[in-house]
PyMOL CGO cylinders between C-alpha atoms (Angstrom):
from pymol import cmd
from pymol.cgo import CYLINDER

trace = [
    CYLINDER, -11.45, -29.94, -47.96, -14.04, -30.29, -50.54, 0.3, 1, 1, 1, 1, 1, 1,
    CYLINDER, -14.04, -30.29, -50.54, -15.75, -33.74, -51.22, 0.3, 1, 1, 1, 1, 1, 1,
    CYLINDER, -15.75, -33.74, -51.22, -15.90, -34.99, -54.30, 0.3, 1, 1, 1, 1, 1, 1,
    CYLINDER, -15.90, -34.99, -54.30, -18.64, -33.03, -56.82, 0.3, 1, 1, 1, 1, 1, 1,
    CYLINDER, -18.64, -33.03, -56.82, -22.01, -35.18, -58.14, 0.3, 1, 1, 1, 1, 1, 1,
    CYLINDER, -22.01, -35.18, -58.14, -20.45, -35.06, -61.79, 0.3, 1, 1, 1, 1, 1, 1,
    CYLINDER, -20.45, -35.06, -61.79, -17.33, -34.93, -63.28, 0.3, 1, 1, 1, 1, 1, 1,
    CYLINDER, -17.33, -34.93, -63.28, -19.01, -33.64, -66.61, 0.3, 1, 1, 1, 1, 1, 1,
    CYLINDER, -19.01, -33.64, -66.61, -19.07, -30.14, -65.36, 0.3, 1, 1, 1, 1, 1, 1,
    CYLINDER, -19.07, -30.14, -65.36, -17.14, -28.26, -67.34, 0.3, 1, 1, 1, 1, 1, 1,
    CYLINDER, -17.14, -28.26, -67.34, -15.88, -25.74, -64.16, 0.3, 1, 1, 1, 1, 1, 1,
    CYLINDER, -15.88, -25.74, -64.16, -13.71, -28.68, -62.55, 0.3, 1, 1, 1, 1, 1, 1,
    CYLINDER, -13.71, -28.68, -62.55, -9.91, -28.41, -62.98, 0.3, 1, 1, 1, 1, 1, 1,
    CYLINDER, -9.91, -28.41, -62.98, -7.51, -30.43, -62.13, 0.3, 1, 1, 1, 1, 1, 1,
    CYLINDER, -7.51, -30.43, -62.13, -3.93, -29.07, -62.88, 0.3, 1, 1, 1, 1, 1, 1,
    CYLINDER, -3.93, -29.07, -62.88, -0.62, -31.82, -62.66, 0.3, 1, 1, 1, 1, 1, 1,
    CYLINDER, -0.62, -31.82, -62.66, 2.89, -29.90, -62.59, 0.3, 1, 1, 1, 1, 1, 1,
    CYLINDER, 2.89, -29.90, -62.59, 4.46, -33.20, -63.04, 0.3, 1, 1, 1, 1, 1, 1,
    CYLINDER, 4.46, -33.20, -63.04, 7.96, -31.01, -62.95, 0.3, 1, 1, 1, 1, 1, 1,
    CYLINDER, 7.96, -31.01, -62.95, 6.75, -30.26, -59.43, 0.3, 1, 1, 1, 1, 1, 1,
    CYLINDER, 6.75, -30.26, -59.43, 5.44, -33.16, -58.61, 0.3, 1, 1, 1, 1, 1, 1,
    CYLINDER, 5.44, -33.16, -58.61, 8.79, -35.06, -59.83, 0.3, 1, 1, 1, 1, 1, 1,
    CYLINDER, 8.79, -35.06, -59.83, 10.90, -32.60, -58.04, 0.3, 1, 1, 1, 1, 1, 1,
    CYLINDER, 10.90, -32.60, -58.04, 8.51, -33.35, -54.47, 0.3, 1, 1, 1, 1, 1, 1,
    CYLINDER, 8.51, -33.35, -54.47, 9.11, -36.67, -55.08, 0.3, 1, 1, 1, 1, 1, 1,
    CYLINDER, 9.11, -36.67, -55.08, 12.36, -37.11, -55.62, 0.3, 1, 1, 1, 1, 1, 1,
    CYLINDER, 12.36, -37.11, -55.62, 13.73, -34.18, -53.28, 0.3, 1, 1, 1, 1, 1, 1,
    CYLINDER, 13.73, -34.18, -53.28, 11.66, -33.49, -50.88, 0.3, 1, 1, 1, 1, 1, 1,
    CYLINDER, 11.66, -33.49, -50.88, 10.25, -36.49, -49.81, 0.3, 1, 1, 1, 1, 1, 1,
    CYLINDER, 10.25, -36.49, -49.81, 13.48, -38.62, -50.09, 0.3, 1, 1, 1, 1, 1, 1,
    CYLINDER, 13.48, -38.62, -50.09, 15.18, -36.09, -47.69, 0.3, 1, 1, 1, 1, 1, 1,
    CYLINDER, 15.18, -36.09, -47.69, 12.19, -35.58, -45.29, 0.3, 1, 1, 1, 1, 1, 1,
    CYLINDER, 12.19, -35.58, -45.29, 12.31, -39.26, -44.82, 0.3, 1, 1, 1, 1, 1, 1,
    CYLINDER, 12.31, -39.26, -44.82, 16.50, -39.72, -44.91, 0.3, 1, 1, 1, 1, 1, 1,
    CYLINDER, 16.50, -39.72, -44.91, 15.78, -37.14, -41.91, 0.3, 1, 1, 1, 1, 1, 1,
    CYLINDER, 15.78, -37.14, -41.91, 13.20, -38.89, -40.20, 0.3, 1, 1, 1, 1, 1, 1,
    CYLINDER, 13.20, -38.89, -40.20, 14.96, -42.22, -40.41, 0.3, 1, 1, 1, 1, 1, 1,
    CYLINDER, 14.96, -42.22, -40.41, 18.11, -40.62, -38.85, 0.3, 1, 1, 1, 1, 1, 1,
    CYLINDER, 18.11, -40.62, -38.85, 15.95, -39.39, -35.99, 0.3, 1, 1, 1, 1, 1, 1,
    CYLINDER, 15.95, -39.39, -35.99, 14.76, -43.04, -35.43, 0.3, 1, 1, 1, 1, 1, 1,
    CYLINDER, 14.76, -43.04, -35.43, 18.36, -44.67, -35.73, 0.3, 1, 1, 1, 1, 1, 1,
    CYLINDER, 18.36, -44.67, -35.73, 19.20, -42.51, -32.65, 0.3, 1, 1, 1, 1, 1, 1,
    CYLINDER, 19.20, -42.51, -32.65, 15.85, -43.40, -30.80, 0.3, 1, 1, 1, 1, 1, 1,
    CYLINDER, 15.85, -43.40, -30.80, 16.69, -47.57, -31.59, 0.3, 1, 1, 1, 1, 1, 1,
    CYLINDER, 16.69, -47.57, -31.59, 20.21, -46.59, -29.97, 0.3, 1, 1, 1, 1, 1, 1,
    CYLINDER, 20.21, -46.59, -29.97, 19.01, -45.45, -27.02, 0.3, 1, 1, 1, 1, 1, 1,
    CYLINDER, 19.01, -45.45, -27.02, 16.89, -48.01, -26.29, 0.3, 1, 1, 1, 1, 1, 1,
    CYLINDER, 16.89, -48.01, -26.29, 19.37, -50.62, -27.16, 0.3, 1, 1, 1, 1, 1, 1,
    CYLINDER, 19.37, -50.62, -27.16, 21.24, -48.89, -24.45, 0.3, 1, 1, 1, 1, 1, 1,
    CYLINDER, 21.24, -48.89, -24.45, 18.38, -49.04, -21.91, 0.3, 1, 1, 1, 1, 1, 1,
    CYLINDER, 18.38, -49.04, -21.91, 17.21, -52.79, -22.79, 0.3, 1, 1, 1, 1, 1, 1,
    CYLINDER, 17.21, -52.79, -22.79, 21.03, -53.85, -21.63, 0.3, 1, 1, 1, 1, 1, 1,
    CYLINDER, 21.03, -53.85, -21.63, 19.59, -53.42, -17.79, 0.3, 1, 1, 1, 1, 1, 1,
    CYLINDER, 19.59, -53.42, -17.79, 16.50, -55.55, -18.07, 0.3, 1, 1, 1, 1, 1, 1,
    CYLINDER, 16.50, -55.55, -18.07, 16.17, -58.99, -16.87, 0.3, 1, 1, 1, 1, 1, 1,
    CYLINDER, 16.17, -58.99, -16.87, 13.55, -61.64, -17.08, 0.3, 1, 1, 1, 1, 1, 1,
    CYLINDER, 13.55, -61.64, -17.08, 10.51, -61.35, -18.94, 0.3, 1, 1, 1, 1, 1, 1,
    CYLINDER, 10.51, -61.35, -18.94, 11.19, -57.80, -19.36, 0.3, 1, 1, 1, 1, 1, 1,
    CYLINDER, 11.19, -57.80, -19.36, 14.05, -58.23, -21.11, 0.3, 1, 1, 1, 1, 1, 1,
    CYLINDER, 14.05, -58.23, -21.11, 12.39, -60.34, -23.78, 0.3, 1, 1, 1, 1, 1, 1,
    CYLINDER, 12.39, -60.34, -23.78, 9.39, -58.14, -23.68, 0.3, 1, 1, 1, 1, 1, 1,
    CYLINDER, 9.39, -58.14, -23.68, 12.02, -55.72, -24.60, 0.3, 1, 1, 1, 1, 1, 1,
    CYLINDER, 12.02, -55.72, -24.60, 13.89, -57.68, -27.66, 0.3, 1, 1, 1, 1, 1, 1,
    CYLINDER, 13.89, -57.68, -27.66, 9.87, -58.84, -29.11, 0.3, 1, 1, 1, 1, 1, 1,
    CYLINDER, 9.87, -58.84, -29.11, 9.69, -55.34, -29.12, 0.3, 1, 1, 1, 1, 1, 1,
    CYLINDER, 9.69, -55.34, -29.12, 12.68, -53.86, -30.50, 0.3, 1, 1, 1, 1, 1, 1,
    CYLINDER, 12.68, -53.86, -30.50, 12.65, -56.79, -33.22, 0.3, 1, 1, 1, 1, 1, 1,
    CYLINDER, 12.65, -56.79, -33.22, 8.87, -55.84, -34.45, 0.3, 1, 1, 1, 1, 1, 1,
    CYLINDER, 8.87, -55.84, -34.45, 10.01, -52.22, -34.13, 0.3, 1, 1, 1, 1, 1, 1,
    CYLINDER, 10.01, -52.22, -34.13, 12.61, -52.35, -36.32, 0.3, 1, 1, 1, 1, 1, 1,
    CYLINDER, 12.61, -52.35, -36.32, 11.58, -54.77, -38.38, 0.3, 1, 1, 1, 1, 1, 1,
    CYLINDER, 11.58, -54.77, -38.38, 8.68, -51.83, -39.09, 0.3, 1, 1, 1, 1, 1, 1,
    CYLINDER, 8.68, -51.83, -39.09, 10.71, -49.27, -39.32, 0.3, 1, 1, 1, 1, 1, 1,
    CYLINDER, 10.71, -49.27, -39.32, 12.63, -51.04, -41.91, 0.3, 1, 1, 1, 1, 1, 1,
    CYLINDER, 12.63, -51.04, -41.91, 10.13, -52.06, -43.91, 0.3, 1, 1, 1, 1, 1, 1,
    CYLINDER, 10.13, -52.06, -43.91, 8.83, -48.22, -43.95, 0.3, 1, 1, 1, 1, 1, 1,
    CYLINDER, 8.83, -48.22, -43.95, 12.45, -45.98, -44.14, 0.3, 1, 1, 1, 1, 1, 1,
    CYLINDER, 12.45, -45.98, -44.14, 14.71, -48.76, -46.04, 0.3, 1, 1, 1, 1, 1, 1,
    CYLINDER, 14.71, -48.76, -46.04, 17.76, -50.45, -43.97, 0.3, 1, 1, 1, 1, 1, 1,
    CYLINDER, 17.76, -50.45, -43.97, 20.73, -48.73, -42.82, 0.3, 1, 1, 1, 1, 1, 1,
    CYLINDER, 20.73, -48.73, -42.82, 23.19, -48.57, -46.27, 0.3, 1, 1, 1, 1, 1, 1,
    CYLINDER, 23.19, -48.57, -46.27, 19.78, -49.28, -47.98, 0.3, 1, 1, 1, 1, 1, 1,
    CYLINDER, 19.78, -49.28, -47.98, 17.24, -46.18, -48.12, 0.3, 1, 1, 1, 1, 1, 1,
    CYLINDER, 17.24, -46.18, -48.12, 15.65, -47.98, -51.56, 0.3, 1, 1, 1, 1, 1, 1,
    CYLINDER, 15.65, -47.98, -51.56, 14.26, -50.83, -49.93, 0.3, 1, 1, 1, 1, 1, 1,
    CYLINDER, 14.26, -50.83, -49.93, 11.76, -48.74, -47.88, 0.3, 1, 1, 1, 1, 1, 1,
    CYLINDER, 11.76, -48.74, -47.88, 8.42, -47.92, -48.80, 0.3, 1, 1, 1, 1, 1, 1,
    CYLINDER, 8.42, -47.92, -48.80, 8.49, -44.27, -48.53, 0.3, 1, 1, 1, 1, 1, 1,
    CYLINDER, 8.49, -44.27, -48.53, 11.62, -44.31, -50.97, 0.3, 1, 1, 1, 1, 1, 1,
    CYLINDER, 11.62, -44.31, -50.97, 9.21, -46.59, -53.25, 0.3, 1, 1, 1, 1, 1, 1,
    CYLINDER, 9.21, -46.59, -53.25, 6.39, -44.33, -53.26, 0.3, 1, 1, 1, 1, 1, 1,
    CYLINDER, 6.39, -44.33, -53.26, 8.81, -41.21, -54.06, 0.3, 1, 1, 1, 1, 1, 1,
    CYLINDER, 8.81, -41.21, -54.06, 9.93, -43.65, -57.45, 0.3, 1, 1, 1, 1, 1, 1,
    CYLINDER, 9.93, -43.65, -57.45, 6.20, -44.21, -58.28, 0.3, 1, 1, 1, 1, 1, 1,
    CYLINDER, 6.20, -44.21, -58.28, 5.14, -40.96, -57.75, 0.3, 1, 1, 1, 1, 1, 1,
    CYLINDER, 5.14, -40.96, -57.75, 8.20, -39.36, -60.03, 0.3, 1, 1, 1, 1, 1, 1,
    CYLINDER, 8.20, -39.36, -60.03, 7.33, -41.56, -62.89, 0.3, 1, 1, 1, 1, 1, 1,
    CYLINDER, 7.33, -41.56, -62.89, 3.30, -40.97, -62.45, 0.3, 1, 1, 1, 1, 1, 1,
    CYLINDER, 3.30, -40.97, -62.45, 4.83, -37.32, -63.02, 0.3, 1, 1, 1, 1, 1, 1,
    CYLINDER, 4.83, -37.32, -63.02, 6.96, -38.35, -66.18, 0.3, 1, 1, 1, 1, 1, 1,
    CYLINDER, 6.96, -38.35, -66.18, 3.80, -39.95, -67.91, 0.3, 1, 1, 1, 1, 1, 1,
    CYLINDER, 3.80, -39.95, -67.91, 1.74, -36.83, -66.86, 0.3, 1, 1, 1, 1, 1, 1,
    CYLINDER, 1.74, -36.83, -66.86, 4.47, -34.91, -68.44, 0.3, 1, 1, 1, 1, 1, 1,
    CYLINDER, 4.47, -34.91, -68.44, 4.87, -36.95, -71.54, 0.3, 1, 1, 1, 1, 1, 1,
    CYLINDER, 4.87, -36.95, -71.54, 0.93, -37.41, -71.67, 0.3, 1, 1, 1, 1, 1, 1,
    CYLINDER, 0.93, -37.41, -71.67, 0.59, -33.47, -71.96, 0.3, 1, 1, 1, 1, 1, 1,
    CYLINDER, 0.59, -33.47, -71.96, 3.11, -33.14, -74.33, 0.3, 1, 1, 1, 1, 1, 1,
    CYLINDER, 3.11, -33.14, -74.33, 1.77, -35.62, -76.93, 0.3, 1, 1, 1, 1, 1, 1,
    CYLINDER, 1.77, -35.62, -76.93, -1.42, -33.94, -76.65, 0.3, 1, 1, 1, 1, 1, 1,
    CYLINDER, -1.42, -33.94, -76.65, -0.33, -30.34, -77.16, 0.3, 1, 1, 1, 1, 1, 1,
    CYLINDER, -0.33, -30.34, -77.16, 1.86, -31.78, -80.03, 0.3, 1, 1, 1, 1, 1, 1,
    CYLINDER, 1.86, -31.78, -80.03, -1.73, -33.75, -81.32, 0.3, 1, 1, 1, 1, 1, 1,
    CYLINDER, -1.73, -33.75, -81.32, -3.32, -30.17, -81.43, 0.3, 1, 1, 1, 1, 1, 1,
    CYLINDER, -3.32, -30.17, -81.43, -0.87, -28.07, -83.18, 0.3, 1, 1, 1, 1, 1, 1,
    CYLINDER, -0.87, -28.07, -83.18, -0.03, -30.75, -85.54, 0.3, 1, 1, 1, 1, 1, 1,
    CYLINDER, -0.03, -30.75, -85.54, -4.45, -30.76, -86.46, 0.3, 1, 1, 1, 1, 1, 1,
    CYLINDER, -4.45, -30.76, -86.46, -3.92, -27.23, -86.67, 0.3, 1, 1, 1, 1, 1, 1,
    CYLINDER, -3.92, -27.23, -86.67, -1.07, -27.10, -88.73, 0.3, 1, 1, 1, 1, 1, 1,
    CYLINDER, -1.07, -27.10, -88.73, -2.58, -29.38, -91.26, 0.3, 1, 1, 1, 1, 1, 1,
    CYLINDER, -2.58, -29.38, -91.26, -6.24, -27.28, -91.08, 0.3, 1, 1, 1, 1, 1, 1,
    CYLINDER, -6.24, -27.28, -91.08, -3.79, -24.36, -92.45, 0.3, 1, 1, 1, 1, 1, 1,
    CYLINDER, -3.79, -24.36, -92.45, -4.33, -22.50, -89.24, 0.3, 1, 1, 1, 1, 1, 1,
    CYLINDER, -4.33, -22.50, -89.24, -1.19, -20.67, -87.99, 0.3, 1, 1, 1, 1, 1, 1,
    CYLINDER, -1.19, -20.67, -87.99, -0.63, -22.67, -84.40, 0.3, 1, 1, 1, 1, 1, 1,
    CYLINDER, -0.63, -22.67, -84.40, 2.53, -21.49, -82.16, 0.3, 1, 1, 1, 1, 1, 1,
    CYLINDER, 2.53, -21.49, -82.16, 4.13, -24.08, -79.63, 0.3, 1, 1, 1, 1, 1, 1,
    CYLINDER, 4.13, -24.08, -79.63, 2.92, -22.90, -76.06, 0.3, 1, 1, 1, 1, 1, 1,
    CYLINDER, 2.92, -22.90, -76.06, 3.93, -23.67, -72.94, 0.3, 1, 1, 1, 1, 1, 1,
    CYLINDER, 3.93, -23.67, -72.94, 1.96, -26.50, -71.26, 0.3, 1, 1, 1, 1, 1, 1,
    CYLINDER, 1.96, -26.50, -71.26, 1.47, -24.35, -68.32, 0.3, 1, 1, 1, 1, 1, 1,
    CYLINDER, 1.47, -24.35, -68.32, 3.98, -26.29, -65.94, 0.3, 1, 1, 1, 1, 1, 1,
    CYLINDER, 3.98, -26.29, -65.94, 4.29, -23.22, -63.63, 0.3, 1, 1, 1, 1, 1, 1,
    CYLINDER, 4.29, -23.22, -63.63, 1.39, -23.82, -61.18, 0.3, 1, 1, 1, 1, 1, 1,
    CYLINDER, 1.39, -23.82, -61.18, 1.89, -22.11, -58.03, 0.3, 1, 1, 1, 1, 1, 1,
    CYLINDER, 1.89, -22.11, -58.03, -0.74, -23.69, -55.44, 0.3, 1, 1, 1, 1, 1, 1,
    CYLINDER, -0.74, -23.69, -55.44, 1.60, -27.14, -55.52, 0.3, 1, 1, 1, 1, 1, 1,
    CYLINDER, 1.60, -27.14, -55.52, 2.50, -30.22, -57.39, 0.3, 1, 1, 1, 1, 1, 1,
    CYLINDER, 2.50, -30.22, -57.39, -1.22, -31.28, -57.63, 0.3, 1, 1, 1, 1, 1, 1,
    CYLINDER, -1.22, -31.28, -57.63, -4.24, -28.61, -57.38, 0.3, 1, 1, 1, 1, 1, 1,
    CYLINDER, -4.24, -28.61, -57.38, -8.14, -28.87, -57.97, 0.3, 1, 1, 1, 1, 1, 1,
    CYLINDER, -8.14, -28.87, -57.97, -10.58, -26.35, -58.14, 0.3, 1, 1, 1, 1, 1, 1,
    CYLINDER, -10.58, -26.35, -58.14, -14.48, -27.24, -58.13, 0.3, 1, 1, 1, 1, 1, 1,
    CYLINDER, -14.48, -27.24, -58.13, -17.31, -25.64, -58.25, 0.3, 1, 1, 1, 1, 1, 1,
    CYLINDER, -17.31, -25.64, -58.25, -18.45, -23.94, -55.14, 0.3, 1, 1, 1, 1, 1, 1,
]
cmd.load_cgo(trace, "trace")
């Protein structure tokens, strides 16, 4: 991965947002990689609830310290069970939709901005797409080589 260029004045950097695709990654994707993920680590907690049940002594509560930190974790990262919005994962997936609603609404007053100059300069202007159709992801840079 490229580093970061000397100057962000040159003109050849792009940076294009698809904030439809970014809201869509958000909201969809991530929400159900992580719905998966924390499914996967409900059944790992069960089994070693199961297996704690034998231990005695200072294993045992070696055991508990470590299934309460564990979960306590994993709950503060995937939600609680019932309760997928309280987790961080499910909070970054809400801040990274509405990043991708300003983007969106950011792009649109400024297309608007232009026309409407041109418009009023008597220049014919037509209403063109935004260019919300990138196909290299959500989020994609390009600089100089």
């Amino acid at each position: 991965m490229p580093g970061a260029p000397e100057s962000y004045a040159d003109a050849s950097i792009v940076i294009k947002v698809d904030p439809v695709s970014m809201f869509h990654e958000a909201m969809t994707a991530l929400v159900a990689h992580s719905e998966n993920i924390a499914d996967r680590i409900t059944a790992i907690v069960n089994v070693w609830n199961g297996l704690q049940v034998g231990w005695v002594g200072n294993t045992a509560d070696e055991a508990q310290a470590f299934n309460d930190e564990w979960s306590a974790a994993i709950s503060r990262l995937y939600g609680s069970v019932g309760s997928s919005e309280s987790g961080i994962l499910r909070q970054i997936a809400y801040t990274v939709s509405v990043a991708s609603i300003n983007y969106g609404a950011a792009e649109d007053a400024v297309r608007k901005m232009f026309k409407d100059i041109l418009d009023a300069l008597g220049s014919s202007s037509k209403d063109t797409n935004p260019g919300r159709d990138i196909t290299t992801g959500p989020i994609w840079e390009r600089t100089p080589q």
